[in-house]
C-alpha positions in Angstrom: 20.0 9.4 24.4 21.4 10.6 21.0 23.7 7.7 18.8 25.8 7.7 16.4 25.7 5.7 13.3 28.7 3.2 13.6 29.9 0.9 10.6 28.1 -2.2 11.7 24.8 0.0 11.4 25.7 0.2 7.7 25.7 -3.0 6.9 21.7 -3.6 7.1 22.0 -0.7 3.9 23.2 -2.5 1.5 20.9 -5.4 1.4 18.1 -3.3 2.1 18.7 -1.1 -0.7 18.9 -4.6 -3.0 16.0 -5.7 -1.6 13.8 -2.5 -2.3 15.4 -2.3 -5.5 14.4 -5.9 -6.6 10.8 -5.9 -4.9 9.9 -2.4 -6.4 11.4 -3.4 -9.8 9.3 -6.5 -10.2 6.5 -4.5 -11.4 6.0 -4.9 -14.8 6.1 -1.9 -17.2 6.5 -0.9 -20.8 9.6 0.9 -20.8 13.1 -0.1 -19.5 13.2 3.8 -18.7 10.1 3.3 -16.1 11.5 -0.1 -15.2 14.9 1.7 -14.4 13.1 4.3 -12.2 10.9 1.9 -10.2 14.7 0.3 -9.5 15.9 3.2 -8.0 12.7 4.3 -6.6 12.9 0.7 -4.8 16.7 1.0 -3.6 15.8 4.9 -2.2 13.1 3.5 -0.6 15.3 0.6 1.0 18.1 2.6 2.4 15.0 5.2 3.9 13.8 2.0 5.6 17.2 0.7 6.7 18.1 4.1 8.2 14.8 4.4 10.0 14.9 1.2 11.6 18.8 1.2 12.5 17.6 5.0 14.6 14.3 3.6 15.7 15.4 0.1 17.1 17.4 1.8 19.9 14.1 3.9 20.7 11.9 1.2 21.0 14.4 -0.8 23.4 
């Protein structure tokens, strides 16, 4: 059964992105460069997740 994404599936994004952004940035480092990375290394990895569970939920039901 294929879905489509609709707007309320977007809304788990957002928050997920701010949440990988925040747990991934919370490691310390040296350089506000690397610091900077890990934050958007973190929110990539958030929206990855959020995307993956919005598909896979309807899988698993």
């Amino acid at each position: 059964m294929t879905t489509y994404f609709t707007i309320g599936d977007f809304i788990l994004v957002i928050p997920m992105a701010l949440a990988g952004a925040l747990f991934v940035g919370a490691v310390p480092c040296k350089t506000e460069l690397r610091h900077n990375a890990l934050r958007v290394l973190g929110a990539l990895l958030g929206v990855v997740f959020a995307v993956v569970l919005v598909e896979g939920l309807p899988a698993l039901v």
